[in-house]
N, C-alpha and C positions, 0 to 999 in steps of 0.2 A: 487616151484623153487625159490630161493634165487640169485638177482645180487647184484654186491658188487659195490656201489656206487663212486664214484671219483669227486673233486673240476674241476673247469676248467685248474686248471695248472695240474690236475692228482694228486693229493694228495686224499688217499684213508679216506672217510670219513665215512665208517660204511656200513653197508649190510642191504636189506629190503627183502620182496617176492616180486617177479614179479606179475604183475597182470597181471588178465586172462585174452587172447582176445575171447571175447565171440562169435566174426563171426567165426573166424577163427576155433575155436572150432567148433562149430554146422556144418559148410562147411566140415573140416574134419574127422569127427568125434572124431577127437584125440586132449587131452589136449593141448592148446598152449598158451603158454605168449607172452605179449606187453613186450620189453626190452626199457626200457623209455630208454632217453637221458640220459650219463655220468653215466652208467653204465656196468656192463659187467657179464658173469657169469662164468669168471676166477678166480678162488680163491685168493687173496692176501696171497703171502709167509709173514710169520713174522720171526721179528729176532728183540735181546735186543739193543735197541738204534736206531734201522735203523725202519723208515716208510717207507710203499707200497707207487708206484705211478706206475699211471699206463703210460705206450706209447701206445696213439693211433694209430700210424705209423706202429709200430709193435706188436698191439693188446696186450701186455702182461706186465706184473709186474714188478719193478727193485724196491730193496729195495736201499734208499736211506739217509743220513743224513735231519733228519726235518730241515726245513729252521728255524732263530728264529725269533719269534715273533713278531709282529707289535710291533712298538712304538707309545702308546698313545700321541699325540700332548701336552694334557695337561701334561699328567705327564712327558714329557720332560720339556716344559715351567716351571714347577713349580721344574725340579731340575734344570736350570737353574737361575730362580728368588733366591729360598736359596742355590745356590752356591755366588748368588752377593752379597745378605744378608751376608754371612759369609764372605767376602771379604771386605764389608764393615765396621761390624763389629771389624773386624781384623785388619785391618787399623786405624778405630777409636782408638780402644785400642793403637796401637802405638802410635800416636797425644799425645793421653791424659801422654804416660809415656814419650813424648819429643826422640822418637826414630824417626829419618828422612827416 
């Protein structure tokens, strides 16, 4: 059996197999799986551009716009620092040609 896994906001992250519960099995005689946590074994619809996520409220898939992406701190900081570099820059050059 395969569940399809999900992030805690419900963003669908990939599919594994369930594993087996082995009491539950032997007890019933009949195959049964442990369904870990943040998972489900409702299939995620796809569609080009839109990612699964799932609702837990109402058990089921909505395709949605992906969120974008984290922003690294540093590589903010660091397009910050050469935006003031080039500001600096650019300013210096005016000084040096006598432009106020």
């Amino acid at each position: 059996m395969i569940v399809y896994c999900y992030d805690e906001a419900g963003w669908f992250t990939g599919e594994m197999p369930a594993p087996i519960d082995p009491v539950k099995t032997r007890r019933t005689g009949e195959m049964s799986y442990i369904i870990p946590d943040n998972t489900t074994t409702t299939v995620p619809p796809k569609a080009s551009g839109l990612l699964p996520r799932f609702n837990i409220e109402t058990a089921s898939w909505m395709l949605e716009v992906p969120p974008p992406p984290p922003i690294d701190p540093l590589e903010q900081l660091q397009a910050e620092y050469d935006a003031l570099i080039l500001d600096l820059s650019f300013r210096t050059t005016l000084l040096e040609l006598g432009v106020n």
